[in-house]
Each structure stands twice: as C-alpha cells, then as structure tokens.
C-alpha positions in Angstrom: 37.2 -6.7 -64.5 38.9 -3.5 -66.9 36.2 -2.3 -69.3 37.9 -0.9 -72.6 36.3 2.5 -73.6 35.1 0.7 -76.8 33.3 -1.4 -74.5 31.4 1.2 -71.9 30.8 3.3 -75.1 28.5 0.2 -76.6 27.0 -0.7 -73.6 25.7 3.0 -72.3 24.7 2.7 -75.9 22.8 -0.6 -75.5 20.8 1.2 -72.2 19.8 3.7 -74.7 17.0 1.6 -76.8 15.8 3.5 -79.6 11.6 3.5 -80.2 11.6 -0.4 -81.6 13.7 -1.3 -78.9 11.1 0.5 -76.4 10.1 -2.6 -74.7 13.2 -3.8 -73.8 14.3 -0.4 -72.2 10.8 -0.7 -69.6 11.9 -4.3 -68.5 15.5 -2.9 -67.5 13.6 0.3 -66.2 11.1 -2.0 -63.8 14.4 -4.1 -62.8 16.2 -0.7 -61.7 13.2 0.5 -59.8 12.5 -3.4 -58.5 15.9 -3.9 -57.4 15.6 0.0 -55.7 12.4 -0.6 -54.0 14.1 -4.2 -52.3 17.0 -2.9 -51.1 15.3 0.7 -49.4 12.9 -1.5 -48.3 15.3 -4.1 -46.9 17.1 -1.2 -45.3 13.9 0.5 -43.8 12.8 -2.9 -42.1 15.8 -3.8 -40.5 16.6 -0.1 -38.8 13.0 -0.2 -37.5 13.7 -4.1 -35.8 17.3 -2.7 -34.7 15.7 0.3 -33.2 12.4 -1.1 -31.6 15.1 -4.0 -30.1 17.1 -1.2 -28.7 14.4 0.5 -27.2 12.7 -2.3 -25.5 16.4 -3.3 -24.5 16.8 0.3 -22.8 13.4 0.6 -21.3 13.8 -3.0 -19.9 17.6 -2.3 -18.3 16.6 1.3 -17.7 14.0 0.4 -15.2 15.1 -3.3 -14.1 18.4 -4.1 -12.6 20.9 -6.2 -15.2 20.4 -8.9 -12.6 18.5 -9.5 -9.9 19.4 -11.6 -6.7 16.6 -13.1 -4.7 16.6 -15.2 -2.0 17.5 -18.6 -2.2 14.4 -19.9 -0.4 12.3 -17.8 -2.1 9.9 -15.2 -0.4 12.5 -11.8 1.0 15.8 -11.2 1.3 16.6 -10.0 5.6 19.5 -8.4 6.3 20.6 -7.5 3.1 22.9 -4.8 3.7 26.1 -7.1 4.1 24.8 -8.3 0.8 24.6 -5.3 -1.1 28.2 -4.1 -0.3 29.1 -7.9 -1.2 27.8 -7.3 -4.5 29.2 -3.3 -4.8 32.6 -5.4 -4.1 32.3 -7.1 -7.5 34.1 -5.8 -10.7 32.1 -4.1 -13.5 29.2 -3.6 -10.9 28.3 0.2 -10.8 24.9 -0.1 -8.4 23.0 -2.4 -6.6 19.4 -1.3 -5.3 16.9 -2.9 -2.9 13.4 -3.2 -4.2 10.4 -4.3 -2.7 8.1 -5.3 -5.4 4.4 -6.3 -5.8 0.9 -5.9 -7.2 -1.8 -3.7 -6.0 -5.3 -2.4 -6.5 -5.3 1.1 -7.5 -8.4 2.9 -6.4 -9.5 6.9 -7.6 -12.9 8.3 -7.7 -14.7 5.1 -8.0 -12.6 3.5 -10.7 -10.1 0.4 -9.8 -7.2 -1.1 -11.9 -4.2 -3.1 -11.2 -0.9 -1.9 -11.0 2.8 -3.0 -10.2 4.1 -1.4 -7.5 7.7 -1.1 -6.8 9.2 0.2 -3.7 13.1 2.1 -3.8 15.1 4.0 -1.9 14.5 8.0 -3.0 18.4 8.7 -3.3 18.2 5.6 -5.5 15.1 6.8 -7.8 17.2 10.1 -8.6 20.1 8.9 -9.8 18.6 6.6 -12.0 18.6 8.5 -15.5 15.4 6.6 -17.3 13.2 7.9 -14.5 14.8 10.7 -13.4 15.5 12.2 -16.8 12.1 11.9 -18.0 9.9 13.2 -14.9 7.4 15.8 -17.0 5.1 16.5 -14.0 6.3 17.2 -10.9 9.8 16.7 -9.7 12.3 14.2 -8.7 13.4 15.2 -5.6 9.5 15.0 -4.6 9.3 11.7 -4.4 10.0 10.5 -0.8 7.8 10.2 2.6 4.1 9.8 1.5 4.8 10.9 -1.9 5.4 8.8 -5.5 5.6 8.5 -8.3 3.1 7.0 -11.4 3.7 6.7 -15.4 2.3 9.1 -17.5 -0.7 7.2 -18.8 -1.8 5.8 -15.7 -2.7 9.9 -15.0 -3.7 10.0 -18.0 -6.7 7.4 -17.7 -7.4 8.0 -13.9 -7.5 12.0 -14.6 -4.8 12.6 -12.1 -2.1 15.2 -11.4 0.6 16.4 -8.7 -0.6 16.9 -5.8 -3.7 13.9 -5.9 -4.3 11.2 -3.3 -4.3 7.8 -4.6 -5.5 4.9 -2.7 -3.9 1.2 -2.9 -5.1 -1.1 -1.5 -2.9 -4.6 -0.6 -3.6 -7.9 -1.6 -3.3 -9.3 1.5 -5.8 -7.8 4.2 -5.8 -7.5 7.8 -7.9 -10.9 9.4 -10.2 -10.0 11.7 -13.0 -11.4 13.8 -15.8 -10.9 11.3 -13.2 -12.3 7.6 -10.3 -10.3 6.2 -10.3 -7.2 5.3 -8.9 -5.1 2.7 -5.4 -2.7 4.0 -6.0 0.8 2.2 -3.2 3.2 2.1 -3.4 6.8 0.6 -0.6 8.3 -1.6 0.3 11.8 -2.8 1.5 12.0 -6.2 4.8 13.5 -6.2 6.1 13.3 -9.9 4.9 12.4 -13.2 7.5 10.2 -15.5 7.2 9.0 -19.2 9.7 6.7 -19.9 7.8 6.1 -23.6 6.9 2.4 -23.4 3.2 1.9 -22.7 3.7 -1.2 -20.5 5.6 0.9 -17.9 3.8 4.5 -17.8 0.7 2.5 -17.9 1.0 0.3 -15.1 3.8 1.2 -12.3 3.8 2.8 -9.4 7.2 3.6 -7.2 7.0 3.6 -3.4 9.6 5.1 -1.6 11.7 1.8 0.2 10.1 2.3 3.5 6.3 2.8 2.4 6.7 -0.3 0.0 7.8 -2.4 3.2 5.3 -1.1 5.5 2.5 -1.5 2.8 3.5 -5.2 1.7 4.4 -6.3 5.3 7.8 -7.0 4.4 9.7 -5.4 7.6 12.8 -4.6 7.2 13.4 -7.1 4.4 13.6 -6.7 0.9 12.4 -8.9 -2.2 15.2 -8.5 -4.5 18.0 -6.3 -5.4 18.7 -5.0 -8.7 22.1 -5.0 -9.9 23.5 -2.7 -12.1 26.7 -4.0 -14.5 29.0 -1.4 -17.0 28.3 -3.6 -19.9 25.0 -5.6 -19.8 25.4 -7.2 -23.3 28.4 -9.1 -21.4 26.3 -10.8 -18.7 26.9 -13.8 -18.3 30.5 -12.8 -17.5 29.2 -11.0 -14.6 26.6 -13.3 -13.7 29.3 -15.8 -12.5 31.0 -13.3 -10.4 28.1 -12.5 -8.6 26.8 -16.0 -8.2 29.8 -16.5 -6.4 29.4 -13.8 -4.6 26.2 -14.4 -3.3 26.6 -17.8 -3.3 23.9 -19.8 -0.3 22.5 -16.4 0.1 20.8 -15.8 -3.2 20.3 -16.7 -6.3 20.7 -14.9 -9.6 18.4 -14.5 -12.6 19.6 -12.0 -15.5 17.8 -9.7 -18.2 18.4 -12.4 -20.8 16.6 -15.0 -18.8 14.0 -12.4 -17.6 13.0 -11.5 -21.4 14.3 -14.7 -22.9 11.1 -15.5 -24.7 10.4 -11.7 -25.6 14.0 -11.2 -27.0 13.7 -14.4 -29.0 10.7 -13.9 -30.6 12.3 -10.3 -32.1 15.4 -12.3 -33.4 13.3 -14.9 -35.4 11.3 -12.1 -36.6 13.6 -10.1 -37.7 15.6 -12.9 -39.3 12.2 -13.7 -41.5 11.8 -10.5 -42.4 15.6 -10.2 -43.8 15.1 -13.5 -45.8 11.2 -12.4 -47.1 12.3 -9.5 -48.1 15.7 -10.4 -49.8 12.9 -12.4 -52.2 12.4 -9.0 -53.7 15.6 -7.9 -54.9 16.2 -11.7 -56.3 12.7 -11.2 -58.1 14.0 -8.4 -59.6 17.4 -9.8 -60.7 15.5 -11.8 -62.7 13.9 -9.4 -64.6 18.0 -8.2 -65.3 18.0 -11.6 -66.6 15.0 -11.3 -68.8 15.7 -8.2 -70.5 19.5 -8.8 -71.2 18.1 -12.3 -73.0 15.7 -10.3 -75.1 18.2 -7.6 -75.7 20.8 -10.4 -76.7 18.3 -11.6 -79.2 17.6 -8.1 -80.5 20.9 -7.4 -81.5 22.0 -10.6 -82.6 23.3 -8.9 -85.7 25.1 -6.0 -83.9 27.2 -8.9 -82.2 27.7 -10.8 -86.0 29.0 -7.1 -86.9 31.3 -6.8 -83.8 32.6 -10.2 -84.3 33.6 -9.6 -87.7 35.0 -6.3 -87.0 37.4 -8.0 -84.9 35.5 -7.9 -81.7 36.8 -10.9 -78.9 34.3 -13.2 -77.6 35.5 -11.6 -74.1 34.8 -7.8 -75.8 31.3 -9.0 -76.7 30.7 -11.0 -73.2 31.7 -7.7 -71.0 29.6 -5.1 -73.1 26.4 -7.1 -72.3 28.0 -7.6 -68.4 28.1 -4.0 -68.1 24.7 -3.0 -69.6 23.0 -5.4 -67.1 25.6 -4.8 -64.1 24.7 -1.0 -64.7 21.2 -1.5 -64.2 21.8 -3.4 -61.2 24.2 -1.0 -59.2 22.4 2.1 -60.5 19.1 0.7 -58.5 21.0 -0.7 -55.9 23.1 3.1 -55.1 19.4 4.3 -55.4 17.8 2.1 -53.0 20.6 2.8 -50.9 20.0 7.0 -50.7 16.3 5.9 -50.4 16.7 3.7 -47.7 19.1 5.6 -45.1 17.0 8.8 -46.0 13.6 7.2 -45.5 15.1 4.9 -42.0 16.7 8.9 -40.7 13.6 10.6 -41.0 10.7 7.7 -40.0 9.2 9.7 -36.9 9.1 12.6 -38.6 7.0 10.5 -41.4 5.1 9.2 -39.5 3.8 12.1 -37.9 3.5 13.8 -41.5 1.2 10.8 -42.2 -0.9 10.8 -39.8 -1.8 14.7 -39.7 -2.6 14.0 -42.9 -4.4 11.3 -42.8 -6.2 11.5 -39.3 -5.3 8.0 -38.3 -2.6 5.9 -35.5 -0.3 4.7 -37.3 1.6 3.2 -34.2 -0.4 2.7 -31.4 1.6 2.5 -28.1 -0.8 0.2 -26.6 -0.1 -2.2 -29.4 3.5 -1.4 -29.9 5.0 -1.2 -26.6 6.6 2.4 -27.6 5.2 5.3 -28.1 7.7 6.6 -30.8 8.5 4.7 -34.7 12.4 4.0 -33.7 15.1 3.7 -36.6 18.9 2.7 -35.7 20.7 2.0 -38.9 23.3 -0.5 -38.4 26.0 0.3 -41.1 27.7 -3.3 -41.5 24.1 -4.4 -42.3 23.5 -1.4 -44.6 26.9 -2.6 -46.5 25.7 -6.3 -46.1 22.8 -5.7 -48.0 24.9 -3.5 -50.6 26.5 -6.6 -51.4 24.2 -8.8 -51.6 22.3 -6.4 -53.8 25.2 -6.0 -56.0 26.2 -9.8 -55.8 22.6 -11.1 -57.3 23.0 -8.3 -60.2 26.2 -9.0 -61.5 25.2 -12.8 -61.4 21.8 -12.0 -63.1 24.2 -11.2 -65.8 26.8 -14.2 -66.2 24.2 -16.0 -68.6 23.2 -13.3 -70.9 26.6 -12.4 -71.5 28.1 -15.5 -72.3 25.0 -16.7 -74.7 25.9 -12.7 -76.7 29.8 -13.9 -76.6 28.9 -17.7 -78.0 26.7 -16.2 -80.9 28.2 -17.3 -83.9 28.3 -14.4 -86.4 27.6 -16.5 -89.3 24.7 -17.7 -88.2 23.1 -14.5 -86.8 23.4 -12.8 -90.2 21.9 -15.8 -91.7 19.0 -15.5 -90.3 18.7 -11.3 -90.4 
C-alpha cells in the first residue's frame, strides 16, 4: 500500500491530538505501550524456555551417552569389548564408553545420603568436555586408582574437599553366618566438578571402571555402554544402525526415550505460554481498535471537509490505516529492542535483582540450573514480529473503512 504525502501528513497529524482530543491520544498511547509490553514479553519468555531446554538438553547428553545399549536379558553386559568396537564401526558414532552404574549410601562424619554412582574408564572421564571442562577443585587427571570424583554441591553439603575419604557403602552386603552385612569401601576425592544442574552436582559420584566393578560385584562385566553420535538431534537415524549392530546382543534405548516425559512436558509448556501470552498483544489491538473508532467519530467533520475537497474514499480509508498501523509497528519495533535487550542481558538481571533485593530468584534446587539461561531463536523473534504487526494492521481494517463510508453530508448535518 503507497501512502500519498497528503496522506502521512494528515495522519502524523491525527497522532497529534490537541487538549480536547487528550483522551483519545492516552488510549492509542496505552495500545503502543500494551502492544510493547506483549511482544518484549513474548520474546523474553520464549528465549528463557529455548535456553533452559538447551541446557537441560546439554547437561543430559553431556553426561549420558546419546544411546545406551544394555543387555538383552537384562542385568550386565560380559565380554563387551567385541561390542564396543562393533559399535565404534558404525557411521556418525564418535565414542562408546562402558559404565557400570548404581546407587549407593554415601557415609561422612556421621551423616548418610543417597547417591548415583557411576563407574568409567579414567581416559574416558578426561576427554569428556562437560566434566572435564568444568573440574573447579582438584584435577582431572586425579581421578583414577582409589580416587573420584563428586559434584560440587554434594561437597558442598557433606563439608568436603580434595584430598577427603568418603565411605560407600553397597546395597548389596556380604551374607554371613550371623545375616548380611553391609560392604564399605573408602574413597579419596580426587576432583571437584560443577557441571551447573543441581540434579547432577548434587547427587553423582564417578568411580574409576575397575572400582565401580569391584564395588558392585559386577566382574569384569559392564551394565551399559554409552554411545556417543555427531548429531544427537538425528537419533533415530542412528538408533537403527546400531540396533543392527548390536542386534541379539543388546538392546538400545535413546535420550529421547530416556527423557521422553521430561522433554514433553517443556514442549506443551512452552507452547501454552506462546498462546497465553499472544492474548496480550490481541488485547491490545483492540484498544487500536477502540481509539481509531473514537477518533473516527471525533473528526467526523474533518472527513465531510476532505470529502468535499476532493478527497477519495480510498485517501480517507488509508489516513485512518496509517494513524492506527503507526501505533501498532511503533510498539511493536519497541517491544522488539525491549525484548532482545532484556532476553541478552537476563543473568546479569537477575543478579542485579537479587543484590538488591536480598532474595533467590532462581533456586537451583527448584530449577534444575543454577544459572537464568536465554537463547534467542531469531525465526521466532521475526514470527512474533509478524504476528505483532499482522493483528495491528487488522485492528485497523474496520476503523478505516467506517471514516471512508462517512457520508459528508450527513456528518456536517449533524456538526
């Protein structure tokens, strides 16, 4: 649509109320600000659900194998070497690691919790980057022999550091003459890791291969191994491949069925919140329906005068388009800047906020992370854009064509 100069020139005009007209200019002010507020808002919401998705989604892969192969009649896997080099065999496989996984009783100074403890080859720990990368006590190449490695809040809350004995002690105990009882194994803590999500620095412990088998009784078996693919958003591609491979042997269960549940219940979330908070910027196009009506009726003898100037129905109907479609891309632009500035700099106001205030505003025991994530994902910034622009411009399709049907004759009448 080609606006004449005549026509912007009225319309800027129009935005401009003078004193009686005062009214009129707060509505379109509240519909600019409305229509701001939705679509920063809209913005800000969906960068933190992209970015707390991503997170999980690289914690989870980060420290569990894309797939995992476990035996097909369940309990370890025995002579899994010809296995593993099987699997290495497959394309777009990068690593496959033997684990030895299981639950413990963690036992310092008096004070017992549970834990998760997970037994790997010490070659294997180091070149994996989410642990290795983010040792802060301690170092990788410590872990090995007697000595592993615990998350960052399990020190925290058991008051431990490098260089501490730790005590596990097995679920299953030794049987004796007078009942079972309980297997005990000490540890030295050899490195420290935060890999910032609560569940895991909280709660797991990594055994070097050979003390995880020894401790669980496992021999020289293993009870899974975690496989590794270049591009684990493509997994069910390589899932097939390395059924096949391991087909009678094992069977295969990936991150997506792992976390299916977990996953899911992020989508649906972050599909309501998209739709709730799209309710705001249609709200607000409203109100660019409201106050082009009651400017319409305001200058009901401005349009008479046009009109018998010479003015076109089509003149008339685009002035009052552009005075409400300015409105409308002014506070969407706006909510725009607002939104990509505010999603950028989140952590950083976060932090701001709570120095200020005293209080968590993101508890990592409740959260999962320890850190607000953002990750703006430009198509849906420009999806939002649109839709923001799209629900303006038909806000004013009405208004505009009641100003260009106003018959002159009968709006002077009536002045």
């Amino acid at each position: 649509m080609i606006f004449s100069a005549f026509e912007r020139m009225v319309a800027m005009r129009y935005l401009r109320a003078r004193r009686q007209e005062g009214f009129i200019s707060v509505i379109a002010g509240f519909s600019l600000l409305g229509i701001a507020l939705g679509v920063a808002t809209l913005i800000i919401v969906m960068s933190v659900m992209n970015g707390f998705r991503a997170e999980l989604l690289g914690r989870v892969l980060g420290l569990n194998g894309h797939l995992n192969v476990y035996s097909v009649r369940g309990g370890p896997l025995p002579d899994y070497d010809p296995l593993v080099q099987r699997l290495q065999g497959v394309p777009g496989v990068v690593g496959v690691t033997p684990t030895v996984e299981g639950q413990a009783l963690v036992s310092v100074r008096g004070v017992a919790s549970g834990a998760v403890v997970r037994g790997v080859r010490p070659e294997d720990f180091r070149v994996r980057p989410t642990l290795s990368r983010n040792i802060v006590r301690g170092t990788a190449e410590a872990f090995g022999d007697d000595n592993i490695a615990i998350g960052i809040r399990m020190a925290q809350r058991l008051g431990l550091a490098v260089g501490d004995q730790m005590t596990l002690i097995a679920p299953q105990g030794n049987v004796t003459a007078f009942g079972t009882v309980p297997r005990m194994r000490s540890f030295t803590i050899g490195a420290v890791f935060d890999v910032g999500m609560f569940e895991y620095d909280n709660s797991f412990i990594f055994l070097p291969l050979p003390e995880a088998q020894a401790f669980f009784r496992t021999g020289e078996a293993v009870t899974s191994l975690e496989v590794f693919v270049s591009d684990p958003t493509r997994i069910r591609e390589a899932r097939d491949a390395i059924q096949s491979a391991v087909a009678g042997v094992g069977r295969v269960v990936d991150w997506q069925q792992s976390n299916a549940s977990f996953f899911t219940a992020l989508q649906v979330e972050r599909n309501v919140m998209f739709l709730i908070l799209s309710l705001i910027i249609t709200v607000a196009a409203f109100n660019i329906i409201s106050s082009l009506i009651m400017l319409v009726k305001d200058k009901g003898r401005d349009i008479a005068i046009l009109r018998t100037m010479g003015a076109t129905r089509g003149m008339i109907m685009r002035i009052f388009f552009l005075s409400g479609a300015s409105v409308g891309v002014a506070g969407t632009l706006l909510g725009v800047a607002l939104g990509v500035s505010f999603a950028l700099n989140i952590e950083t106001i976060r932090q701001g906020i709570q120095a200020l205030t005293g209080t968590n505003l993101f508890n990592a025991e409740i959260y999962f992370l320890s850190q607000l994530p953002a990750k703006i994902d430009w198509s849906e910034v420009v999806q939002v854009t649109l839709m923001a622009l799209g629900l303006s411009f038909a806000a004013t399709v009405y208004p505009s064509w009641r100003a260009a049907r106003l018959d002159p004759v009968e709006a002077l009448r009536y002045e």
